[in-house]
C-alpha positions in Angstrom: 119.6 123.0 109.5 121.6 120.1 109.1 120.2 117.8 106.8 117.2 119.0 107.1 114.9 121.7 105.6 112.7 123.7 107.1 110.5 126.3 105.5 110.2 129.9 106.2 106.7 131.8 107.0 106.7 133.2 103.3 108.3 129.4 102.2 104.4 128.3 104.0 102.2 130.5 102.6 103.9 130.1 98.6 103.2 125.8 99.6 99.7 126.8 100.8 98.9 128.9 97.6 100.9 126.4 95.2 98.6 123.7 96.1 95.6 126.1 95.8 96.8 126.6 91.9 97.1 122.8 91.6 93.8 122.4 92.9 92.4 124.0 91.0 94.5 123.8 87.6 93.2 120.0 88.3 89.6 121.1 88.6 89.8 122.5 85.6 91.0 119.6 83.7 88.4 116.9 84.8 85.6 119.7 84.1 87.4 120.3 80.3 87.1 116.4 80.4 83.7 116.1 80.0 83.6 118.1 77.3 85.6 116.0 75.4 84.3 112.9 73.4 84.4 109.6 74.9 87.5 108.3 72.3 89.2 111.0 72.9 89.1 111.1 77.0 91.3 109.6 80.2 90.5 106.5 82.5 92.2 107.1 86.3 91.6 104.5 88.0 93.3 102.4 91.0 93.3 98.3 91.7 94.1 97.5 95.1 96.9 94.9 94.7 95.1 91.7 95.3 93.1 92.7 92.2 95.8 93.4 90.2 95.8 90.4 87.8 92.2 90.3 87.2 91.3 94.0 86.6 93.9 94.6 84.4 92.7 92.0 82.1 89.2 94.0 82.8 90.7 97.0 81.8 92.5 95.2 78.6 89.2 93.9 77.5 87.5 97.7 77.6 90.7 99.0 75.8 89.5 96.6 73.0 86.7 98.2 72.2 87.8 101.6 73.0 91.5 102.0 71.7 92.1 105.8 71.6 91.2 106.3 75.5 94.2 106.7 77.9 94.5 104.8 81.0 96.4 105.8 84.0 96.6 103.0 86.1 97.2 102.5 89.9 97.9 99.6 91.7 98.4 100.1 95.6 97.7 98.8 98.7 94.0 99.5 99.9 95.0 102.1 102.2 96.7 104.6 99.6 93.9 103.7 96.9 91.3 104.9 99.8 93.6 108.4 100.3 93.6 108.6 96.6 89.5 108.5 96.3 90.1 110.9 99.3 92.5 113.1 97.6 90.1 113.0 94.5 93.4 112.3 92.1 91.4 109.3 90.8 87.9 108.8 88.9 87.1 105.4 90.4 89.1 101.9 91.8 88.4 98.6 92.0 88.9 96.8 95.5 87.1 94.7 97.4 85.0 95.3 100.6 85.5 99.2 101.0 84.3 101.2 104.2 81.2 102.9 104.7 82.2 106.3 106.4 84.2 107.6 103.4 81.3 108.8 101.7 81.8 106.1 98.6 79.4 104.7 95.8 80.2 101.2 95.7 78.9 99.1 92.7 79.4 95.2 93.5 80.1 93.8 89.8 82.4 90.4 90.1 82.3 87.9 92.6 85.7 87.4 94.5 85.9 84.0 96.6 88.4 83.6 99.3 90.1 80.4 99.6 92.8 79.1 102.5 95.7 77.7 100.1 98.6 75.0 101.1 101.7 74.3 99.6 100.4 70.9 97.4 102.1 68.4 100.1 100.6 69.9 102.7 99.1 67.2 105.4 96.1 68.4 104.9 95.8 68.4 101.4 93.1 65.2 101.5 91.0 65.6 104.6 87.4 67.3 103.9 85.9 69.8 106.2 88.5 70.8 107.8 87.0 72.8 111.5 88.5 75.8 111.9 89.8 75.0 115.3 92.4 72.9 113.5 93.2 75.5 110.8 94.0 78.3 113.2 96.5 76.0 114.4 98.3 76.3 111.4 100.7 78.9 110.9 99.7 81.3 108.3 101.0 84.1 105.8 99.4 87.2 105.8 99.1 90.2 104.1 100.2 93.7 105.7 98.5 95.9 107.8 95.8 97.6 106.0 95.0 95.2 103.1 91.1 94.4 102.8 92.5 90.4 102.4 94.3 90.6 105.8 90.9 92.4 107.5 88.7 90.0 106.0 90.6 87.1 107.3 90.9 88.1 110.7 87.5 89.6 111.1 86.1 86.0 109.8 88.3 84.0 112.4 87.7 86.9 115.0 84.0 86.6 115.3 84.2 82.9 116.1 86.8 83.1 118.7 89.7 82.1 116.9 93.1 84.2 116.5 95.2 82.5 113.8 99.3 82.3 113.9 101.0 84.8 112.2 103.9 83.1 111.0 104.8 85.8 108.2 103.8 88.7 107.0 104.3 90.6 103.4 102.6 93.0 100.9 102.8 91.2 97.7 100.1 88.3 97.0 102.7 86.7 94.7 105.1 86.6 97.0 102.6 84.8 99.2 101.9 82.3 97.2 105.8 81.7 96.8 105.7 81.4 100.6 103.2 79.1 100.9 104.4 77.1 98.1 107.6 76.4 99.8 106.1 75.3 103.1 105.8 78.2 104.9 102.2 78.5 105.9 98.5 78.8 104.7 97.0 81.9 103.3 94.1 82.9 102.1 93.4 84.2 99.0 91.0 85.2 96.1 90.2 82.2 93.7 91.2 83.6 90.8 94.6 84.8 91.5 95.7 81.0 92.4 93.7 78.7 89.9 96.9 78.7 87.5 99.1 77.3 90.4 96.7 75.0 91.2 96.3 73.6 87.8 100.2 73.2 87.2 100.5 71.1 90.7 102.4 74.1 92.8 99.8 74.7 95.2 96.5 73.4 96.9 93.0 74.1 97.8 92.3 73.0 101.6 88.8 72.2 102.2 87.6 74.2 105.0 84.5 75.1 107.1 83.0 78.0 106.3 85.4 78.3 102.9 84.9 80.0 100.2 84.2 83.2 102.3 81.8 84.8 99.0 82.9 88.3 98.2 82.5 90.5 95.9 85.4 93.0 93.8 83.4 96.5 93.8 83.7 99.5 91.5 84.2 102.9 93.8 83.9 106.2 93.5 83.3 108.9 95.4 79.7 109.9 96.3 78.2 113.0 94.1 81.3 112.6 91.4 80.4 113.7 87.9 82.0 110.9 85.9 83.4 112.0 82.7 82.2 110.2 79.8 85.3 107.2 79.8 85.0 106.6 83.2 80.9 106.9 83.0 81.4 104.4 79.9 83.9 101.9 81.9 81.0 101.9 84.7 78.4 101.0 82.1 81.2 98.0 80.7 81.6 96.7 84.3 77.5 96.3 84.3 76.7 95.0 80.9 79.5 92.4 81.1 80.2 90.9 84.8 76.5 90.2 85.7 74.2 87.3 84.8 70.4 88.5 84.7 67.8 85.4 85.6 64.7 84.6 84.2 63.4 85.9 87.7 64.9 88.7 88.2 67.5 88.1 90.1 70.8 89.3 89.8 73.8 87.0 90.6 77.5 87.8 90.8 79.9 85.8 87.8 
């Protein structure tokens, strides 16, 4: 009709039965996978994109020591790495804070410190302790609706009264830090994705009250899931190699 398509009564029942067959065809394919051995299996996993950078070196690192695996890799915002746990169409993802009514396993494995950056001329580049009063007076660059980063933020500011200015907003953390490097506002981001920009003079580190907010990244799945033996075995990596083990037991975050 038009440009548009519409589908029949049969047209709806042969979706509804081609998406049983996918289904289970799909089924089918992760139970086969645990069959196979490790070498020889599949890795799906998504990265929200704020974690882009730093898990894919993660992933780099396990590929190292297991070179035959295949990896199919997402990177997405943290809604449509959520529907895909939902959906099932991945094994696991790594994001940060993720919510607690979605029936997840959550393993905490890498510390992820938020920072408020400036562009490196930034007035405020010098003073120490900055209140938060003043920063919310700042305009500010945030990510898009749905990103853990942008929930994080506001939450922070939210429970002490504060609503920052939302000068601009955009779904790519690089093109944040562009932003911010030009003049346009603060943001706030993880460390790690910034400490090259810092170092080369582009960008600064504000000293603020209450900053680094301490996070954590956190491997997910979804609660019950029989992990096949390369995502089992990318689990076990993620232990053995991001925590530090103290002569008392305790267990802090790298």
């Amino acid at each position: 009709m038009g440009k548009k398509v519409f589908l029949t009564k049969a047209g709806e029942e042969i979706l509804a039965a081609s998406q049983r067959i996918h289904g289970t065809l799909e089924q089918l394919s992760r139970a086969l996978e645990h069959l196979r051995r490790l070498d020889d299996g599949q890795l799906r996993i998504a990265v929200t994109s704020a974690a882009n950078a730093f898990a894919v070196d993660l992933i780099a690192r396990f590929l190292q020591q297991h070179p035959q695996l295949q990896v199919i890799l997402n990177i997405a915002n943290r809604q449509e790495v959520l529907a895909s746990l939902e959906r099932n169409d991945i094994d696991m993802a790594i994001m940060g804070e993720p919510p607690q009514t979605l029936g997840l396993v959550a393993m905490p494995f890498h510390r992820n410190d938020l920072i408020v950056i400036a562009a490196a001329s930034h007035p405020l580049r010098h003073e120490l302790n900055i209140p938060l009063q003043r920063i919310a007076e700042e305009p500010f660059v945030l990510r898009e609706l749905g990103s853990g980063t942008r929930e994080a933020i506001l939450r922070f500011f939210g429970e002490r009264g504060l609503q920052l200015r939302q000068s601009l907003v955009m779904n790519s953390n690089e093109a944040i830090k562009q932003a911010v490097k030009v003049g346009m506002g603060l943001a706030v981001v993880a460390r790690h994705s910034v400490i090259v920009k810092m170092e080369s003079g582009y960008l600064c580190s504000l000293s603020v009250d209450g900053f680094p907010l301490r996070r954590a990244w956190h491997l997910v799945h979804r609660k019950g899931k029989q992990l096949a033996p390369a995502p089992r075995e990318f689990k076990t990596f993620l232990i053995e190699h991001q925590y530090v083990q103290h002569t008392d037991g305790a267990e802090e975050l790298l």
